[in-house]
C-alpha positions in Angstrom: 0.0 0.0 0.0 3.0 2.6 0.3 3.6 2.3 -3.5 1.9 5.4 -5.5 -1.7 5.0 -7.1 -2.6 2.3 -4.7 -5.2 3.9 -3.8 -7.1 3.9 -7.0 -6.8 0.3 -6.8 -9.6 -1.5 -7.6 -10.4 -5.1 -5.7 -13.3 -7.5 -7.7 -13.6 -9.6 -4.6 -14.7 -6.1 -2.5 -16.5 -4.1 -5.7 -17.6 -6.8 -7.7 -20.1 -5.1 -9.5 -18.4 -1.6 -10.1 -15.3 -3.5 -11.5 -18.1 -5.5 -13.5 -19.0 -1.7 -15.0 -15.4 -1.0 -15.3 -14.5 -4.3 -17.5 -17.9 -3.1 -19.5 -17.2 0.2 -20.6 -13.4 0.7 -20.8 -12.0 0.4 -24.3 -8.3 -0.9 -23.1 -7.0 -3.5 -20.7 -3.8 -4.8 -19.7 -3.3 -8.2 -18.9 -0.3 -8.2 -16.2 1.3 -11.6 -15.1 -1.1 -13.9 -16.3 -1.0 -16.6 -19.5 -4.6 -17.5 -19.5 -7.8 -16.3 -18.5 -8.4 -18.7 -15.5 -5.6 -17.6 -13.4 -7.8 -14.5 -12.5 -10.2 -16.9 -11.0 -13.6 -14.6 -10.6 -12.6 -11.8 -13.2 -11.9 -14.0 -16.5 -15.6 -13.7 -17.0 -16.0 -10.3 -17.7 -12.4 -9.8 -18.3 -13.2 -12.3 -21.5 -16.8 -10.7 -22.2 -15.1 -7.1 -22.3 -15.3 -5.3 -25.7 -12.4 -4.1 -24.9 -9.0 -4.2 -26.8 -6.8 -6.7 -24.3 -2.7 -6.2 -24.2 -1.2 -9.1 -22.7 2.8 -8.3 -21.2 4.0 -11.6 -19.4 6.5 -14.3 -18.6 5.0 -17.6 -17.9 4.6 -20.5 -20.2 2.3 -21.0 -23.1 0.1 -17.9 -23.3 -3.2 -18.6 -24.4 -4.4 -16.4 -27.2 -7.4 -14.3 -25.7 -5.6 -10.9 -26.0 -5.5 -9.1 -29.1 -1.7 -7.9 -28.7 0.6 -10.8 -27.4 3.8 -9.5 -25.2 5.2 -13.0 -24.0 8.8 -13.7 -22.8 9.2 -16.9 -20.5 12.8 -15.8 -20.5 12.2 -12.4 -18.7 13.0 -12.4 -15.0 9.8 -10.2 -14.3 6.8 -9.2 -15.8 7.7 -5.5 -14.3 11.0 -5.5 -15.9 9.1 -6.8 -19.2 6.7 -3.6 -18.5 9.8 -1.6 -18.8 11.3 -3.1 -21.7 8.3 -2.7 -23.2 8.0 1.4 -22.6 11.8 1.7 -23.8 11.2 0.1 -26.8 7.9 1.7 -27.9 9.9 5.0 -27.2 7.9 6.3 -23.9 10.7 5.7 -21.5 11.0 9.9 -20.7 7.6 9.6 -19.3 8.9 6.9 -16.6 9.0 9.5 -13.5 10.3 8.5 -10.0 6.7 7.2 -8.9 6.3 5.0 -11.8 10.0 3.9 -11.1 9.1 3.0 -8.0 6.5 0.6 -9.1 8.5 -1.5 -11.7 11.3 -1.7 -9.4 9.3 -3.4 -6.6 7.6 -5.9 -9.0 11.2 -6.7 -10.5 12.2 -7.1 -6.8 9.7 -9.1 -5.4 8.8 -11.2 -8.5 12.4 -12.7 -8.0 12.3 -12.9 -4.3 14.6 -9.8 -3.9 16.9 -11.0 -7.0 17.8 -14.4 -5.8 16.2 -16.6 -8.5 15.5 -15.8 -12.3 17.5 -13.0 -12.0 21.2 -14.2 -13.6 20.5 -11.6 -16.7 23.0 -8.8 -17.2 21.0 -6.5 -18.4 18.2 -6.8 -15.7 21.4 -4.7 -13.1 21.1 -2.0 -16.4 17.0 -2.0 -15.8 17.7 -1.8 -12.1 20.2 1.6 -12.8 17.6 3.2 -14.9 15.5 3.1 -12.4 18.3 4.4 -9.7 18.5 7.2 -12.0 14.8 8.1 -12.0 15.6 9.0 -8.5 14.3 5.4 -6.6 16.0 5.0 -2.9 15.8 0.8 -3.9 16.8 0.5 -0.2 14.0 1.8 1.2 12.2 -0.1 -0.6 13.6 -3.4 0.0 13.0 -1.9 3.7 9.2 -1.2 3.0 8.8 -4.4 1.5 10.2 -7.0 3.9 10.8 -5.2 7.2 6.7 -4.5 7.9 5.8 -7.7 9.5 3.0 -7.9 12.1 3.9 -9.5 15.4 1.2 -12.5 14.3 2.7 -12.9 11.1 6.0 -13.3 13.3 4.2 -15.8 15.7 2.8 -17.9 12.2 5.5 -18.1 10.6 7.5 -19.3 13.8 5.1 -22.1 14.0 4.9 -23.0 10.4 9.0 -23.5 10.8 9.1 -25.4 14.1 6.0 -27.2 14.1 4.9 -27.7 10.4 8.1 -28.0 8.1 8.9 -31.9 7.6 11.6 -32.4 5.0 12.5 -35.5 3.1 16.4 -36.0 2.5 16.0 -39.0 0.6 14.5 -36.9 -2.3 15.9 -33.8 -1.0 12.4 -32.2 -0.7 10.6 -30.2 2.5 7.2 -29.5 3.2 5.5 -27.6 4.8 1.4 -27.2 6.0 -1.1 -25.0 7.1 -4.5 -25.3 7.8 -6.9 -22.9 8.1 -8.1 -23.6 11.8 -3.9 -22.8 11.7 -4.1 -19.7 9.8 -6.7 -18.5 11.7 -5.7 -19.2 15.0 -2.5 -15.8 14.1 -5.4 -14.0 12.6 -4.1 -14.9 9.4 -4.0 -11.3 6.7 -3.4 -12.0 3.4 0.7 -12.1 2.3 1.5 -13.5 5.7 3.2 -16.0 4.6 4.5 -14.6 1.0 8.3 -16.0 1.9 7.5 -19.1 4.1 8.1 -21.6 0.7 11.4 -20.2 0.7 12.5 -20.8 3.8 13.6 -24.4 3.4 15.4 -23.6 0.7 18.7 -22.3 2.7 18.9 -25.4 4.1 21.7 -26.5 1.9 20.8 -30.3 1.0 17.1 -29.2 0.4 16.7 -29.1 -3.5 13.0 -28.0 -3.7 10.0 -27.0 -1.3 6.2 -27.2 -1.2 3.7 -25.3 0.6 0.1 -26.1 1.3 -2.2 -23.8 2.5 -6.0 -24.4 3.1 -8.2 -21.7 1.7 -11.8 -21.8 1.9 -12.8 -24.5 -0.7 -9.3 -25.5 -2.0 -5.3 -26.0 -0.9 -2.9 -23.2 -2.5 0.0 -24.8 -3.8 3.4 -23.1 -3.9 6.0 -24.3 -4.8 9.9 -23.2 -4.8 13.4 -24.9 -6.2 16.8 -24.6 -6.5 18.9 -25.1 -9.8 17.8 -27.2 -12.5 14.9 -28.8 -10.6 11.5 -28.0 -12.5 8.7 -27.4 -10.0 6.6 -25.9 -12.4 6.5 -29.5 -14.1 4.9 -30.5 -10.8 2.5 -27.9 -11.0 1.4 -28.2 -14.5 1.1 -31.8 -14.4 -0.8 -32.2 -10.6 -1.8 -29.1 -9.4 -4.3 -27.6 -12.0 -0.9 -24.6 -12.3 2.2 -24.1 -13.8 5.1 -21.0 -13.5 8.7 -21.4 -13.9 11.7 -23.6 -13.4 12.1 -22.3 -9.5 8.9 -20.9 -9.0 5.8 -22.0 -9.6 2.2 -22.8 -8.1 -1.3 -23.9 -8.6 -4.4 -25.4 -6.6 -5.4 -28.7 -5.2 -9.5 -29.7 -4.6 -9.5 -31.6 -2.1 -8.4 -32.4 1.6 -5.3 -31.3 3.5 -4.7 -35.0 3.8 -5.1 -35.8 0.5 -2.9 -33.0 -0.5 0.1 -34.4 1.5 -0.5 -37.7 0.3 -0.5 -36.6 -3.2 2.6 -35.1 -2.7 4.2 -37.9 -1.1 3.3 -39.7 -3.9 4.9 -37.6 -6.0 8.2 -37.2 -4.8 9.6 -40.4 -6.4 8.9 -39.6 -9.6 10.9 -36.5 -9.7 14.0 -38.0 -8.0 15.7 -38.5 -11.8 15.7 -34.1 -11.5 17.6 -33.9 -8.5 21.3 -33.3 -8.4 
């Protein structure tokens, strides 16, 4: 919420029906981060049904072809940095001001879990020093980001590390669960646990982690790797998702249990992936 224009933000889930007006009558839409309708869940309806001309910029896999214009790079670190790419080469990089600086540089930053996956790329540093040069303070930033954690996300992600993570060294893996008597219990806010998956990860025989979180009718799926190991082939082929080689999610309908014992299942069959 610090970031500028925030506040004009628009949430379907809390305005459904004025967003509803909004996909209606606007003559231009953006599709940000996204290959395919379905990954907005409730807005690919009218998001589809819009007369609108549709612009999709983004980096995952296999775009479906719903938008008129197609921007798609699998091999960009960012969608952000893809935005600015995008601006240079269409000739409207003077307009970039600090503000607008600001945004791109904390999608590039968080969309690579502070540049420490997806983020080998030269040039990305030269995106990064544009942006310095617009007048960003990327420190404070970085501060605003991941130094603004509530004393129960503190206390959740505490538990989820002592009494939740069970990890696997025979096929290098980790897991971790939450359930929603859990998440409620720490008064569970949405983003809470944005960096948990990670965690595991500096363990340094743990190769990739999973994280399963109970929302209302499904389990959220996230998933995390390191190297060559291809989570998003886990979540393309079993959890209804996909994303990239190191990060990657999707959705499982069914129980916590089941979850767990689909995972378990799973495990085996990726062993030929690990180092």
């Amino acid at each position: 919420m610090f970031l500028p224009g925030s506040e004009d933000i628009v949430i379907y889930s809390r305005s459904e029906q004025f967003a509803r007006k909004l996909f209606a009558t606007t003559e231009l839409i953006f599709c940000l981060d996204y290959n395919e309708p379905k990954r907005i869940d409730l807005m690919a309806e009218p998001m589809v049904a819009s007369p609108a001309k549709k612009v999709l910029i983004d980096h995952h896999l296999n775009p479906s072809g719903f938008a008129d214009v197609i921007i798609s790079h699998p091999e960009e670190p960012s969608t952000s940095s893809l935005v600015f790419r995008v601006l240079r080469a269409t000739g409207l990089e003077m307009f970039v001001d600090m503000e607008c600086a600001e945004c791109v540089y904390t999608g590039m930053m968080t969309d690579t879990g502070n540049f420490s996956y997806n983020s080998n790329q030269a040039d990305l540093y030269e995106i990064i020093a544009a942006l310095v040069r617009k007048g960003i303070d990327k420190d404070a930033i970085y501060q605003k980001v991941y130094f603004s954690d509530s004393l129960n996300r503190l206390r959740l992600n505490g538990y989820a590390m002592y009494e939740k993570l069970e990890t696997f060294p025979e096929h290098k893996a980790a897991l971790i669960t939450l359930t929603r008597k859990e998440l409620n219990a720490f008064q569970y806010q949405k983003g809470d646990t944005e960096a948990l998956v990670n965690k595991p990860l500096t363990m340094p025989d743990i190769v990739y982690s999973v994280f399963l979180r109970e929302e209302a009718d499904y389990i959220k799926v996230s998933t995390r790797s390191k190297g060559e190991f291809p989570v998003n082939l886990i979540c393309e082929k079993h959890y209804n998702g996909g994303g990239h080689l190191n990060a990657a999610g999707g959705e499982f309908y069914g129980t916590m249990e089941e979850a767990v014992d689909v995972f378990k299942a799973l495990m085996p069959l990726y062993d030929e992936f690990l180092p």
